[in-house]
C-alpha positions as CSV (number, residue, x, y, z in Angstrom):
1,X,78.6,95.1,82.5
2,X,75.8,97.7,83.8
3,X,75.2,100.2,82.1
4,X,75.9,103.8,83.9
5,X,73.6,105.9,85.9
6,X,72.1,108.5,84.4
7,X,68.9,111.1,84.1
8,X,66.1,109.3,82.4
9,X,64.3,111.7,79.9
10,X,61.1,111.4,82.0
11,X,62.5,112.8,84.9
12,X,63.9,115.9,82.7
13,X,60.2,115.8,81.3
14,X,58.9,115.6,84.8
15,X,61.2,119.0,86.2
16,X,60.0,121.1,83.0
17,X,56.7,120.3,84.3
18,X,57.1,121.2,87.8
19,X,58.8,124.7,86.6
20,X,56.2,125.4,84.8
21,X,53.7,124.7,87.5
22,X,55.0,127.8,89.2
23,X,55.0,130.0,86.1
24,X,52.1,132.1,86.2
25,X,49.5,132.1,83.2
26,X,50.6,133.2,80.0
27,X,54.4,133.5,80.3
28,X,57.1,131.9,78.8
29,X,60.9,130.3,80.1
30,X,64.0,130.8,78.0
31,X,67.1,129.1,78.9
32,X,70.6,130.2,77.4
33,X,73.1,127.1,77.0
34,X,76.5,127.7,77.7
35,X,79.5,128.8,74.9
36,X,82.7,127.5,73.8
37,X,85.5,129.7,75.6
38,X,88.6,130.2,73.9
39,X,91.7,129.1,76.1
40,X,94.5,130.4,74.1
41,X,95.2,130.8,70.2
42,X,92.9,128.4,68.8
43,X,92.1,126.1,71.6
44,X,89.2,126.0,73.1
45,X,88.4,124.9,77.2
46,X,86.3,121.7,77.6
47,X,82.7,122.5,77.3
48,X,80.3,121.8,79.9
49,X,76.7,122.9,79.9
50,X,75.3,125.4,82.1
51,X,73.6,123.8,84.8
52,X,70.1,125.3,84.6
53,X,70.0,124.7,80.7
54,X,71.1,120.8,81.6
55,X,69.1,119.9,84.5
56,X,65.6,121.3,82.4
57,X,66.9,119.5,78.8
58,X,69.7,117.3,79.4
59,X,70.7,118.4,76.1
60,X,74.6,119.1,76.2
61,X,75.6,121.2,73.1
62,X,76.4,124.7,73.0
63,X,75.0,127.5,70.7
64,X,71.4,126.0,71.8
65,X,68.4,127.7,73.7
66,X,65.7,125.9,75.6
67,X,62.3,127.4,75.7
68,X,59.2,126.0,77.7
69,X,55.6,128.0,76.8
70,X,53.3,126.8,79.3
71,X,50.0,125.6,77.2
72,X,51.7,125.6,73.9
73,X,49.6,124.1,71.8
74,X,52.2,122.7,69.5
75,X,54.3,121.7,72.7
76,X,55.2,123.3,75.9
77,X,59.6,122.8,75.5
78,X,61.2,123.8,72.5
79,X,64.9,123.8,71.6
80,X,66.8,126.1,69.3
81,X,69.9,124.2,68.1
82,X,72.4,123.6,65.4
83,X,71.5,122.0,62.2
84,X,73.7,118.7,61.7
85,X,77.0,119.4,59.7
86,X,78.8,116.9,57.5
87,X,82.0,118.9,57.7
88,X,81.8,120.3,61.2
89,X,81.1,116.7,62.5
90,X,84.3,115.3,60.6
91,X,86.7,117.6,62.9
92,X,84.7,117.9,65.5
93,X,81.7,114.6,66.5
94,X,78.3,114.3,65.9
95,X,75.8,117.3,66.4
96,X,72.2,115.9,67.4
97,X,70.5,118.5,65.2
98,X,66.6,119.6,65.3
99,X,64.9,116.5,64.4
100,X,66.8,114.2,66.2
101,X,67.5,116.2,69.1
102,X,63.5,115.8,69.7
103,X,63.7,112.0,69.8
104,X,66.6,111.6,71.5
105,X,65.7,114.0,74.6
106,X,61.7,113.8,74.6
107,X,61.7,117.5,73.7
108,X,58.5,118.3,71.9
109,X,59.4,121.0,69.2
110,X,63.1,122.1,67.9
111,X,64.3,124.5,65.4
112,X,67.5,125.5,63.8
113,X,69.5,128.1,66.2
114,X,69.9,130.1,62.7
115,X,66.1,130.7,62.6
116,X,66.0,132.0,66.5
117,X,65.3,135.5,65.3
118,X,62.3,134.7,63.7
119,X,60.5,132.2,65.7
120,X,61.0,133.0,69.3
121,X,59.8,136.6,69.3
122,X,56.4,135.7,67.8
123,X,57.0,133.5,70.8
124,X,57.6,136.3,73.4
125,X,55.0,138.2,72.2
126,X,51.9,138.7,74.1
127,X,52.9,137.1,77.2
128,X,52.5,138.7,80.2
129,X,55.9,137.3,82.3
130,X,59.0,136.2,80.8
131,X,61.1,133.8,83.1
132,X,65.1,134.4,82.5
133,X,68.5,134.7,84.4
134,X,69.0,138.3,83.7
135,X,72.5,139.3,84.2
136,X,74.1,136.5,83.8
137,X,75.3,136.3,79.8
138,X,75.2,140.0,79.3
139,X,75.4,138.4,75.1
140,X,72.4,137.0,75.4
141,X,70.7,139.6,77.7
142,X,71.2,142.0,74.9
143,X,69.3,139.5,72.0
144,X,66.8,139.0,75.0
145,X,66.2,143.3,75.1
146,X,66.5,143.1,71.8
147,X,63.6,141.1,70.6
148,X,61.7,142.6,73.7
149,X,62.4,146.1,71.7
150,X,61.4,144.8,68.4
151,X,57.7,143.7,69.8
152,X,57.5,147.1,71.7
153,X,58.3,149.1,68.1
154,X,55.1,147.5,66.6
155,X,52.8,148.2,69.3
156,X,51.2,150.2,67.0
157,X,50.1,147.6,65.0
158,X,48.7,145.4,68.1
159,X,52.0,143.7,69.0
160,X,52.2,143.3,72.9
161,X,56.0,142.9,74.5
162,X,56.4,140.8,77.8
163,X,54.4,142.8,80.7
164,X,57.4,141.8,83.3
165,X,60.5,140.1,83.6
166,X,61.0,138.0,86.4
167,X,64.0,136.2,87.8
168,X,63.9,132.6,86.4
169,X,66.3,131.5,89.3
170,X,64.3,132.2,92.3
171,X,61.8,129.1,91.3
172,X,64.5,126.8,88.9
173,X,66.9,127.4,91.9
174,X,64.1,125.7,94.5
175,X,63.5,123.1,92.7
176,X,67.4,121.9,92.2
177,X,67.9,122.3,96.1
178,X,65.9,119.2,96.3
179,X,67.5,116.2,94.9
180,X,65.3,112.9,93.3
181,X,66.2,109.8,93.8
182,X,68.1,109.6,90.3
183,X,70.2,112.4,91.1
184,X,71.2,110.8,94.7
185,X,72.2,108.1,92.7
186,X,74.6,110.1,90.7
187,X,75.8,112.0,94.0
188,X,76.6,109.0,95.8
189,X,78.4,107.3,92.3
190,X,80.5,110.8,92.8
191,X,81.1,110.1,96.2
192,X,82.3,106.6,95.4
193,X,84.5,107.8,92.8
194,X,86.0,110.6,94.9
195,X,86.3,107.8,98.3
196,X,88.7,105.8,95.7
197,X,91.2,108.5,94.3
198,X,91.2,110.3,98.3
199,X,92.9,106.7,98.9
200,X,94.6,106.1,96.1
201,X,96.3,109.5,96.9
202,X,97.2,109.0,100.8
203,X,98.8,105.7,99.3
204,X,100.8,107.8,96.9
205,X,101.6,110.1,99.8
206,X,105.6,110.4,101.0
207,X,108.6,112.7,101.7
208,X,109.7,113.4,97.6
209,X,106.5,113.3,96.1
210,X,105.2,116.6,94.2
211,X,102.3,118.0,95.1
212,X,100.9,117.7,91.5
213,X,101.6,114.1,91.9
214,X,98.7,113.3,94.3
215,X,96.6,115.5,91.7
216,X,97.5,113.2,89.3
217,X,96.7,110.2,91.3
218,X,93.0,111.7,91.9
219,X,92.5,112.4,88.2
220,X,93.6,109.2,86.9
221,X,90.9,107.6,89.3
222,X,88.7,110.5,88.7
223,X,89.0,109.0,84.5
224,X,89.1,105.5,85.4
225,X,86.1,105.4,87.3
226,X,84.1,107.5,84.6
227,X,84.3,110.7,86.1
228,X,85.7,112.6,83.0
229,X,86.8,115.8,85.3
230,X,86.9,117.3,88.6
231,X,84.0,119.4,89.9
232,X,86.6,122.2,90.3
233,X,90.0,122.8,90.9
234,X,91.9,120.6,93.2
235,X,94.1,121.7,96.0
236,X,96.7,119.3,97.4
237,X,98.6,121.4,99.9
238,X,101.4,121.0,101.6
239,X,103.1,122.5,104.9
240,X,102.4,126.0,104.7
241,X,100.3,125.4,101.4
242,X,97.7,123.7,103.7
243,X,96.6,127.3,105.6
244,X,96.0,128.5,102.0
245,X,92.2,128.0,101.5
246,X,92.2,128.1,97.6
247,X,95.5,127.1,96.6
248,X,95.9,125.7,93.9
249,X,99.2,125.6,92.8
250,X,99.9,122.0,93.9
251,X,103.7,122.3,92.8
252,X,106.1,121.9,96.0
253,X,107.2,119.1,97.0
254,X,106.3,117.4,99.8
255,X,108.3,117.0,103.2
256,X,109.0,114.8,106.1
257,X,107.1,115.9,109.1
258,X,104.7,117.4,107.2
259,X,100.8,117.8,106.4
260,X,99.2,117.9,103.3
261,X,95.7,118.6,102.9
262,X,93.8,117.4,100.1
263,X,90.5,118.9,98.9
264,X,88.9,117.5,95.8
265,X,86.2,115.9,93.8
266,X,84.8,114.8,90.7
267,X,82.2,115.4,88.5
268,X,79.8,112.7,87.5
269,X,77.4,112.8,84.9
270,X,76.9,116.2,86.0
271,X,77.0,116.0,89.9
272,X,79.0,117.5,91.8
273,X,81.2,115.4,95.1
274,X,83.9,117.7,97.3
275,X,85.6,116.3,100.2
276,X,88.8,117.2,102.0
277,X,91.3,115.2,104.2
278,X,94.7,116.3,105.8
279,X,97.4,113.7,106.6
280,X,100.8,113.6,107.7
281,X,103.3,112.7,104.9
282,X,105.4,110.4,106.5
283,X,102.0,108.4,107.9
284,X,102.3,109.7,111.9
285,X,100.7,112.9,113.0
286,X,102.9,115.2,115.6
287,X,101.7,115.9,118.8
288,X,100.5,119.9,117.6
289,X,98.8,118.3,114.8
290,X,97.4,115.7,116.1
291,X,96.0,118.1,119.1
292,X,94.5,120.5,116.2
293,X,93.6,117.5,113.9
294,X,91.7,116.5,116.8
295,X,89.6,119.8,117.5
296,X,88.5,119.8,113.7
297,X,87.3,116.2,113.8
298,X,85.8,116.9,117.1
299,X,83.9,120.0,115.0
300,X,83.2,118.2,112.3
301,X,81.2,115.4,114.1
302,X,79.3,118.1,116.4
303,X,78.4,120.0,112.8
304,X,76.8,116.6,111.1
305,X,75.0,115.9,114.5
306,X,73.0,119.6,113.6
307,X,72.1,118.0,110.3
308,X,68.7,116.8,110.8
309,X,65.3,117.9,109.3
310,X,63.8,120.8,112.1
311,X,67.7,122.2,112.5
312,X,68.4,125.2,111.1
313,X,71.4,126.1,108.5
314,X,73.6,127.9,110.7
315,X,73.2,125.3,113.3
316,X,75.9,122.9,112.3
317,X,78.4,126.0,112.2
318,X,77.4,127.1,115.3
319,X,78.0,123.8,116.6
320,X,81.3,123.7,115.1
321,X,82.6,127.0,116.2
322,X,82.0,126.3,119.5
323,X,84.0,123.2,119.9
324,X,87.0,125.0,118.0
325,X,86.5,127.9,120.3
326,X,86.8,125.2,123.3
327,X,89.7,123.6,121.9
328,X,91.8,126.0,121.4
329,X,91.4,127.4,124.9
330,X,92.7,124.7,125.9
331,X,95.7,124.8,123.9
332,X,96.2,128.5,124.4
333,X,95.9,129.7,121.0
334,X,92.7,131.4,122.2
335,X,92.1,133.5,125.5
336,X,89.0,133.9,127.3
337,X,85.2,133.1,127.9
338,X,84.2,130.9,125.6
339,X,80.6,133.1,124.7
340,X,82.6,136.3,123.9
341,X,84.9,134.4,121.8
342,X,81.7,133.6,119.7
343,X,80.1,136.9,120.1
344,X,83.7,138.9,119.1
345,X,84.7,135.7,116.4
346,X,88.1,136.4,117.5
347,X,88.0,132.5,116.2
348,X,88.2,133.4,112.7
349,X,92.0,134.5,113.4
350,X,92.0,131.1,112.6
351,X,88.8,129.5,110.9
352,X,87.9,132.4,108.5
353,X,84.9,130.5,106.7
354,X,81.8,129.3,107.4
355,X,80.9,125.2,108.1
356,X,79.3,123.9,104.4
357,X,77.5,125.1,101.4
358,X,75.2,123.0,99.4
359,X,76.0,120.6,97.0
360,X,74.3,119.0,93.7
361,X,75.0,119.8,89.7
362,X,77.4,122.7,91.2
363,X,80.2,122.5,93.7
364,X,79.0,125.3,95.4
365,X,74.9,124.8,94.3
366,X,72.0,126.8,94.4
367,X,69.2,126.9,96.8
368,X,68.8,130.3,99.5
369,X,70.4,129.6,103.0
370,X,68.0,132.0,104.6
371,X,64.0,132.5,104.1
372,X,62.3,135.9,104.9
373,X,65.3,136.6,107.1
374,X,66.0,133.2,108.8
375,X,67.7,130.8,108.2
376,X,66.4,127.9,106.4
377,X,65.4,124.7,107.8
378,X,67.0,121.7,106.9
379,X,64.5,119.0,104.8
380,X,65.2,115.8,103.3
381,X,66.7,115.8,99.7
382,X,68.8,118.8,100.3
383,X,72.3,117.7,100.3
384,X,75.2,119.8,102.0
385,X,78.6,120.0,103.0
386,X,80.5,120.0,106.6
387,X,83.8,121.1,106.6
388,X,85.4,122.9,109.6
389,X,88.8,123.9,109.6
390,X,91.8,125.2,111.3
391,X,94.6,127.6,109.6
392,X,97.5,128.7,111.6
393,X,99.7,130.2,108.9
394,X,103.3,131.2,109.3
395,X,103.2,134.1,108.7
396,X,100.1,134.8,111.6
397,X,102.3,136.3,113.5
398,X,100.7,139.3,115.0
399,X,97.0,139.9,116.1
400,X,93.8,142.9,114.6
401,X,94.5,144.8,117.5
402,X,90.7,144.0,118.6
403,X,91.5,140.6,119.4
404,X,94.7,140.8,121.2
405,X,93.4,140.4,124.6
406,X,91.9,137.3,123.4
407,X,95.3,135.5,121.0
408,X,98.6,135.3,122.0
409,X,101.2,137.4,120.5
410,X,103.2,136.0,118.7
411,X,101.6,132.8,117.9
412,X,103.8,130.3,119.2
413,X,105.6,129.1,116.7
414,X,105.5,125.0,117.6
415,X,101.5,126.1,116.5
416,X,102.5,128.2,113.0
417,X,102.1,126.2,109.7
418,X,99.3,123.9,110.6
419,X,96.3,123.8,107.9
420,X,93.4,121.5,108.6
421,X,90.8,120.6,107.1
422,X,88.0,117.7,107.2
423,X,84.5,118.1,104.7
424,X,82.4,115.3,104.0
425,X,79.5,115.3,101.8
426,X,75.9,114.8,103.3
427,X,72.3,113.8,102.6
428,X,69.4,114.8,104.6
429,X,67.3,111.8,105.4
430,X,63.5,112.0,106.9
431,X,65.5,111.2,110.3
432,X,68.8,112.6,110.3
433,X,71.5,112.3,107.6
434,X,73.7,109.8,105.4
435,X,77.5,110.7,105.3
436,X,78.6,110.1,101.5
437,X,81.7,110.1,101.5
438,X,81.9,108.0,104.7
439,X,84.4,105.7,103.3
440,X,87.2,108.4,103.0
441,X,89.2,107.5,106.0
442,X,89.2,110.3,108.8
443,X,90.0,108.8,112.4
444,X,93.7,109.2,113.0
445,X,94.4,105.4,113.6
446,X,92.3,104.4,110.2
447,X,94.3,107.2,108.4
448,X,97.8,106.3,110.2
449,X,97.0,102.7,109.4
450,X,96.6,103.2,105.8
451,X,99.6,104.8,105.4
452,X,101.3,102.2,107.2
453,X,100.3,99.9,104.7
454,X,100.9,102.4,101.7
């Protein structure tokens, strides 16, 4: 059996290095990891690292801090972390502790967490920048200040505090926007993962069937394939659940005649997949929503056409917009030239958000969408959502009185209820892009012809 993809330690070794080849001289990197969080009474949420901390150290415990010291004579990266524990280990698994955290991960110096107070402000001191996410854990921000105000109190005696604080993000954040070829790897095993359970969960579609039973569908394939969680919440929506962009409630029960739109993804060794499909429950589309299904699909392929290295960001959602705005002219449930549509967005009565965000170790990851103003321009490595939609709630009954001229009023109501969505996962490539979660079925006949078969 092969063994599972993962992050080699030279690649961790080989993204310290290209952090610190954008530090300046004489500064130093620290790195928070994340903390327990207390669910209720004495139960505690699943940990997961902070992403920054992780994609630097691939080290996975909490109550640790990573520290990298360009130069360092005794070793650039350094980790702060707990000391083993016989008891602690009996209730709770193995801790890697100091020494063997430093053979295990290829980190060059570790100390006990317990002697942090000592050690890393005679690290601190003297340096001209220090590189951290200030703002983020207001805890450690104060220890941060704190040490920072212990060096300043013995200037006096020659000690010399950090000369400026800079934002670690802006160059961390950079380098995750472009993804190696080990971390492709994991995206598309994600992608794989998430393809199977999107199946596995139209099959389990059908008039009776909870909500939360689709959710459970996607988790169980989500744990079976070695994705131990999803990369957030998932929504399985329902009729008027499906014009609800964040719902997550995923209790009603679903009905005959119906849609139900299903956004979710795992989590993989760290990365991130999220994809989104709407289906009819009883396998055959309507003719409204197979006219509206249609428009989305339409935008969605026009979007992933944009993606291309020279394109822009806001080129895909441009593209999109447009053929929404065009479609639903022609079905009425917008009014008017199709440019002052655009210009007024009198479309977002009825696609509120914007086309795609990027994607990697976070659902929604980092990376800048615009550079000195503009917006960025698309490279290979970067890897990105498409997901245009359509929402015609209900309860969308009467216009904003600016756009009345250009909706009907009332929405007709063979139109009200309708919520769809279509996202895919992409890749930039040198020449163009690779679809990764192509295998989720999306065409109307291959997703009527599953269901047939369910």
């Amino acid at each position: 059996m092969r063994s599972a993809p993962r992050i080699s330690n030279s690649e961790f070794a080989r993204r310290r290095v290209e952090l610190m080849q954008l530090m300046e001289p004489n500064s130093i990197a620290i790195l928070p990891a994340s903390q327990s969080k207390n669910r209720n009474g004495d139960v505690e949420y699943s940990f997961r690292q902070d992403s920054d901390f992780y994609y630097l150290s691939g080290f996975g415990e909490t109550d640790s801090v990573f520290v990298l010291v360009p130069g360092r004579e005794h070793g650039e990266s350094i980790l702060f972390c707990r000391e083993r524990d016989e008891e602690f280990e009996r209730w709770n698994g193995p801790l890697s502790g100091p020494d063997r955290a430093r053979q295990l991960y290829g980190i060059a110096d570790a100390f006990p967490i317990e002697d942090i107070d000592e050690i890393l402000p005679g690290m601190i001191e003297g340096k001209d920048k220090l590189y951290y996410a200030m703002g983020v854990n207001r805890d450690f921000d104060n220890k941060i200040i704190e040490w920072v105000n212990s060096i300043s109190s013995k200037k006096k005696y020659g000690a010399e505090p950090p000369g400026e604080f800079v934002q670690l993000g802006q160059f961390l954040h950079e380098l995750r926007l472009f993804k190696s070829k080990q971390e492709i790897t994991l995206l598309k095993q994600a992608a794989n993962i998430t393809t199977k359970a999107h199946i596995a969960a139209m099959r389990r579609a059908a008039a009776g069937v909870y909500e939360y039973q689709l959710e459970a569908e996607l988790q169980y394939l989500f744990l079976k394939e070695g994705a131990r969680s999803p990369a957030y919440p998932i929504i399985v929506g329902s009729g008027q659940n499906s014009c609800i962009l964040h719902y997550i409630g995923n209790a009603e029960m679903l009905q005959d005649g119906d849609l139900v739109l299903v956004d979710a993804g795992c989590e993989y060794q760290y990365y991130a997949c999220d994809a989104t499909r709407t289906f009819p429950v009883n396998g055959c589309y309507n003719a409204q929503q197979k006219a509206i299904y249609e428009i989305v699909l339409a935008a969605q392929k026009a979007a992933i056409e944009m993606v291309r290295p020279g394109n822009n960001w806001n080129q895909p959602h441009q593209a999109a917009v447009r053929v929404v705005c065009e479609g639903l002219v022609e079905l009425g449930l917008l009014r008017g030239e199709i440019e002052e549509l655009i210009e007024t967005e009198a479309f977002k009565q009825f696609y509120m958000h914007k086309t795609g965000h990027w994607m990697g170790m976070d659902v929604h990851d980092v990376g800048e969408y615009k550079i000195g103003g503009e917006w960025r321009i698309f490279e290979a490595g970067m890897v990105l959502t498409v997901e245009p939609g359509i929402y015609i709630s209900k309860d969308v009954k009467r216009v904003p009185k600016e756009i009345r001229s250009q909706v009907p009023e009332p929405v007709p109501a063979r139109w009200r209820g309708l919520g769809i969505r279509i996202e895919d996962n992409l890749l930039v490539t040198r020449d163009g892009n690779e679809v990764l979660t192509r295998g989720i079925p999306k065409e109307i006949d291959e997703i009527e012809h599953l269901l047939s078969t369910a």
